[in-house]
C-alpha positions in Angstrom: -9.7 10.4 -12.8 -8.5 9.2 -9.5 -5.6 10.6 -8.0 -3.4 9.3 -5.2 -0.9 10.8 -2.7 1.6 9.1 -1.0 3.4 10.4 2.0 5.1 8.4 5.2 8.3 7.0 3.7 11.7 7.3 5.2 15.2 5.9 6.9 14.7 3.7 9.7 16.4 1.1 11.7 15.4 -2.7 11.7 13.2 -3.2 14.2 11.6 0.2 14.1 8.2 1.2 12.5 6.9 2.9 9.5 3.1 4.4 8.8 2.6 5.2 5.4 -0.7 7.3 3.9 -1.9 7.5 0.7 -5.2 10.0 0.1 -7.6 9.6 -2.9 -9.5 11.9 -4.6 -11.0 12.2 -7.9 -13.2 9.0 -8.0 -15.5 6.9 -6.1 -13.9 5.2 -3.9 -16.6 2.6 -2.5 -15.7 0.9 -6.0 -12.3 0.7 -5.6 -10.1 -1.7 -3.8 -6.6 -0.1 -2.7 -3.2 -2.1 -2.6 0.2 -0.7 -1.5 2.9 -2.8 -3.5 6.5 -2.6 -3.5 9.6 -2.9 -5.7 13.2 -3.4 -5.0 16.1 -2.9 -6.6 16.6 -5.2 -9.0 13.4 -6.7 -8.1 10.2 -6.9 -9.6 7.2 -5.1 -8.1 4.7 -6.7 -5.5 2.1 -6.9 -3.8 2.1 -5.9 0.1 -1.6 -5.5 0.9 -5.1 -4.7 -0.5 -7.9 -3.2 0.9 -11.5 -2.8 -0.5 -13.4 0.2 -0.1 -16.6 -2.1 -0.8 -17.0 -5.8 0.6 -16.8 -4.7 4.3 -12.7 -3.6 4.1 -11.6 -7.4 2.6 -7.9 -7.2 3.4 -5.2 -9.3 2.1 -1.4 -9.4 2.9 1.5 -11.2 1.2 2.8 -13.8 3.2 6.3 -12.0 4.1 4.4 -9.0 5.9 1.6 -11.2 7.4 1.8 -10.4 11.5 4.2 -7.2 10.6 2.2 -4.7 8.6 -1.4 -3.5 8.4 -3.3 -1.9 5.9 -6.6 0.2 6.9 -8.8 3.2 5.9 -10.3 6.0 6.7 -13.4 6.4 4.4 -13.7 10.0 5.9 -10.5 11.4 4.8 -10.3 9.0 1.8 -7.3 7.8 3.0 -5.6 4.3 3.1 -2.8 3.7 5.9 -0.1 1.0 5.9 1.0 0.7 9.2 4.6 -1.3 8.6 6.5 -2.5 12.0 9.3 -5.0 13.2 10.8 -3.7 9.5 13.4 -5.3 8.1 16.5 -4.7 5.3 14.6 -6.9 3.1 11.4 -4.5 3.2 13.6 -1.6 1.8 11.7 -0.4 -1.3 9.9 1.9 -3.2 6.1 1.3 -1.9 3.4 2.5 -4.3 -0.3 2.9 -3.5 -2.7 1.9 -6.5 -6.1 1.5 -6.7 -8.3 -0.6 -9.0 -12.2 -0.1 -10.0 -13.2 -3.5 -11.8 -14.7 -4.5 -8.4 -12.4 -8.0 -8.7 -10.4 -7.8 -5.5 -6.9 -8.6 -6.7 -3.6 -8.7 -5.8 -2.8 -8.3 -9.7 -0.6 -5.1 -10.5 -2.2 -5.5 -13.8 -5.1 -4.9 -12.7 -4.6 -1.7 -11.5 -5.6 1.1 -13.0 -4.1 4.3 -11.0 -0.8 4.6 -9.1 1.1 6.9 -6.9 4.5 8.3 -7.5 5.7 6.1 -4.9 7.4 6.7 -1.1 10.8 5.0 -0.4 11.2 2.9 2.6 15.1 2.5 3.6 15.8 0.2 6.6 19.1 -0.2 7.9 20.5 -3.1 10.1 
């Protein structure tokens, strides 16, 4: 049973940067791969970014935050970051952390088999 805790989420201004954190425990987490994803209003839920614990830290990033945000860890503390700058409006969402232990790196929501509550991520103009 893997459990996941998000914190980092907030109000910000365009322009201005966000770090979000979401800590593991529970499972084995050099089997799982980690992906933040994010859902709008009215929107359907995405994909931001994945990170394997396994496969030497394979990242991916949708094309919208490519350049902007960064996912990492920190295998120490169990911990995945998102490190979110130059935000915009259009990145104002809830942002989940999930993790998946099918050892298929995958951007997939599907795929996932454990979710946090979710942070939300407001930026104004």
């Amino acid at each position: 049973q893997v459990q996941l805790v998000e914190s980092g989420g907030g109000l910000v201004q365009a322009g201005g940067s966000l770090r979000l954190s979401c800590a593991a425990s529970g499972g084995t987490f050099s089997r799982l791969s980690m992906g933040w994803f994010r859902q709008a209003p009215g929107k359907e839920r995405e994909s931001v970014a994945v990170i394997s614990w396994w496969n030497a830290g394979r990242t991916y990033y949708t094309d919208s935050v490519k350049g902007r945000f960064t996912i990492s860890r920190d295998n120490a503390k169990n911990t995945v970051y998102l490190q979110m700058n130059n935000l915009k409006p259009v990145d104002t969402a809830v942002y989940y952390c999930a993790a998946e232990t099918s050892l298929t790196f995958t951007t997939d929501l599907a795929k996932y088999d454990y979710w946090g509550q979710g942070t939300q991520v407001t930026v104004s103009s």
